[in-house]
N, C-alpha and C positions, 0 to 999 in steps of 0.2 A: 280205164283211163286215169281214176283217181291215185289207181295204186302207181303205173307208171310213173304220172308226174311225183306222187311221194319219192318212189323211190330214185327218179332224179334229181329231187332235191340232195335226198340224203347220198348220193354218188357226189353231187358238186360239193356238199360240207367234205367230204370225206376226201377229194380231192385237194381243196384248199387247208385242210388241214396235213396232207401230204407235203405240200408244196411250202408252207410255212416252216413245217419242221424240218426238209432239208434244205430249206433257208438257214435256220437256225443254224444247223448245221455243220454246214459250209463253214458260217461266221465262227464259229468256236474252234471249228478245227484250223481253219485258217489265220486266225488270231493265235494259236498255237505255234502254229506253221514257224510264227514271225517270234518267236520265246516274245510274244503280248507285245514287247517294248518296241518293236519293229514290224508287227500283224497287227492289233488291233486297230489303225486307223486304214491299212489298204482294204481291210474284210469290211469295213466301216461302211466306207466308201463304196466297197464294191455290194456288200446289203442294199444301198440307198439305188444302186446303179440298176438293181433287179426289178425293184419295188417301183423305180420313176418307172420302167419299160410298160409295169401292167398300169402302171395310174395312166397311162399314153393309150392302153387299150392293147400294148402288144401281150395277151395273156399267152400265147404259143411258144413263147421262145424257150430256148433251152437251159434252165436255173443254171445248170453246171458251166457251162461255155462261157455266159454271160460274166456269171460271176470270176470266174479265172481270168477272163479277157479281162476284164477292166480292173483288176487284182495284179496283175503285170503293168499294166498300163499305168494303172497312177501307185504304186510304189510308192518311188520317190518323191512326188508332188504331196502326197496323202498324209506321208510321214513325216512332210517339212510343214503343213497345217497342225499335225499333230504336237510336231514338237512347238510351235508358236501356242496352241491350246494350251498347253500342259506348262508351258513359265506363266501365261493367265493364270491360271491354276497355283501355282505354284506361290507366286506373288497374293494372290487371296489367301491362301493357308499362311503364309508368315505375317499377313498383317491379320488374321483370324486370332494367330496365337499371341501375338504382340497388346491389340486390345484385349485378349482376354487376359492378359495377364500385368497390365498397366493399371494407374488409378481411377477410381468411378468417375473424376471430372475429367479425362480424358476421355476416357469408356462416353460418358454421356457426350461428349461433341461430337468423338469420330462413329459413332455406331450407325448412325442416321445414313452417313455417307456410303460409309462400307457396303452397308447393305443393300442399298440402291443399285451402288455398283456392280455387285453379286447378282441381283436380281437380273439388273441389264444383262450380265456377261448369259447367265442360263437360258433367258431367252433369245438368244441370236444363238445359243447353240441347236436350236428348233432349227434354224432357217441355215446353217449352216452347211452340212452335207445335203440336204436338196439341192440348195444354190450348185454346190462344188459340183456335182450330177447332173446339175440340169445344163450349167453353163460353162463354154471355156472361158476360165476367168483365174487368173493368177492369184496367190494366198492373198492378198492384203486385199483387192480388190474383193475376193470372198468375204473376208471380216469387214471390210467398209459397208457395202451391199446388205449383207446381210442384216446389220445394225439398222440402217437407212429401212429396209422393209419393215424391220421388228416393230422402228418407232410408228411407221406410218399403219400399221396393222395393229393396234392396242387390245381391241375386241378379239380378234383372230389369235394372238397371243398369247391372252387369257385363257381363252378356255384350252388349246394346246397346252398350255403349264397344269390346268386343272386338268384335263384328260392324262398327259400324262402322270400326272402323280397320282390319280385312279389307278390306274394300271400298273402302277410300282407299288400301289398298298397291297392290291391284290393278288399280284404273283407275292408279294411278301408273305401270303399265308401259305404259297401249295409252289414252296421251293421245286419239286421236282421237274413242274412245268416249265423250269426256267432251261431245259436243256430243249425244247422245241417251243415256247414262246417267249423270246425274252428281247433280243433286239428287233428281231422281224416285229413284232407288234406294234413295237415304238417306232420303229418305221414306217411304217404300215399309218399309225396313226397320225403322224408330224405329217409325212410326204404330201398325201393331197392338200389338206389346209395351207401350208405350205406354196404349192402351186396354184392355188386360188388368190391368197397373200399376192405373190408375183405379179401373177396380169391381172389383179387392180392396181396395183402400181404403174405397172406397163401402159395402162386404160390413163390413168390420172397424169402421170408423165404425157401421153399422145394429145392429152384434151388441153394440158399446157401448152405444148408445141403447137397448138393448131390456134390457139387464142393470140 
């Protein structure tokens, strides 16, 4: 009986560690699919779209279908998030290089700011493909939302920014692993937290409405 259950244990790691890497996958190849500039946010999205089904308890479903289905489906929507990301982005790196190359009594007023900013922007990016996955919700509404939980989740936050920087220190030493765990993980890790974040919100909003 002991060995049994042993060796079901090690059937279910062996399984989930199946299941992760054609995750992975899927995301790599499909983020190719799109030459990155036009893939990496629909395989994004469709990663977060696999990972919400089993955080739901649906562990049966079919990775492949899943993922394609909702890979077609939000496209266009995924890639207008993305491109709205990526001028965030874009706008951080030219005021990045702009302070870094202006005078210390500039440097020392806008630093403070910048950073804060930066910081805010990373953390709603936690909360941002869940949201887009969990809910039908139009881009801005995603980024408003998503902001709105981050602030009222600080603790939750926390330790997501600190887990995941764990998990980017430590695929940083054993790059191989990064072709079967590298975005699945970080999904994997954000998602639940994530949907706990949510319906306390949903919990704290309901206790308002009812006072």
């Amino acid at each position: 009986m002991e060995t049994t259950g042993f060796m079901g244990g090690v059937n279910n790691i062996l399984e989930w560690i199946s299941r992760l890497a054609w995750l992975n996958l899927l995301w790599i190849s499909f983020s190719l699919l799109g030459l990155v500039a036009f893939g990496f946010f629909p395989a994004t999205a469709a990663m977060f779209a696999v990972v919400r089904k089993w955080a739901v308890g649906e562990m049966e479903i079919s990775i492949y279908k899943t993922f394609l289905s909702s890979y077609k489906k939000e496209f266009g929507k995924s890639n207008l998030l993305g491109l709205v990301l990526m001028m965030i982005t874009a706008i951080l790196a030219i005021d990045f290089v702009y302070l870094y190359q202006a005078s210390s009594g500039i440097q020392n007023v806008l630093i403070v700011p910048f950073m804060i900013v930066s910081l805010i922007f990373v953390c709603m990016l936690f909360y941002i493909f869940p949201m887009y996955v969990h809910f039908d919700m139009k881009v801005l509404q995603v980024l408003k939302n998503s902001f709105f939980v981050m602030i009222m989740n600080p603790l939750q936050t926390l330790l997501m920014l600190v887990g995941t920087g764990g998990l980017l220190f430590l695929l940083s030493y054993a790059p191989p692993l990064l072709i079967i765990c590298s975005g699945n993980i970080l999904a994997l890790a954000i998602t639940k937290p994530a949907f706990n974040a949510f319906h306390k919100v949903n919990r704290k909003l309901q206790i308002m409405m009812q006072k």
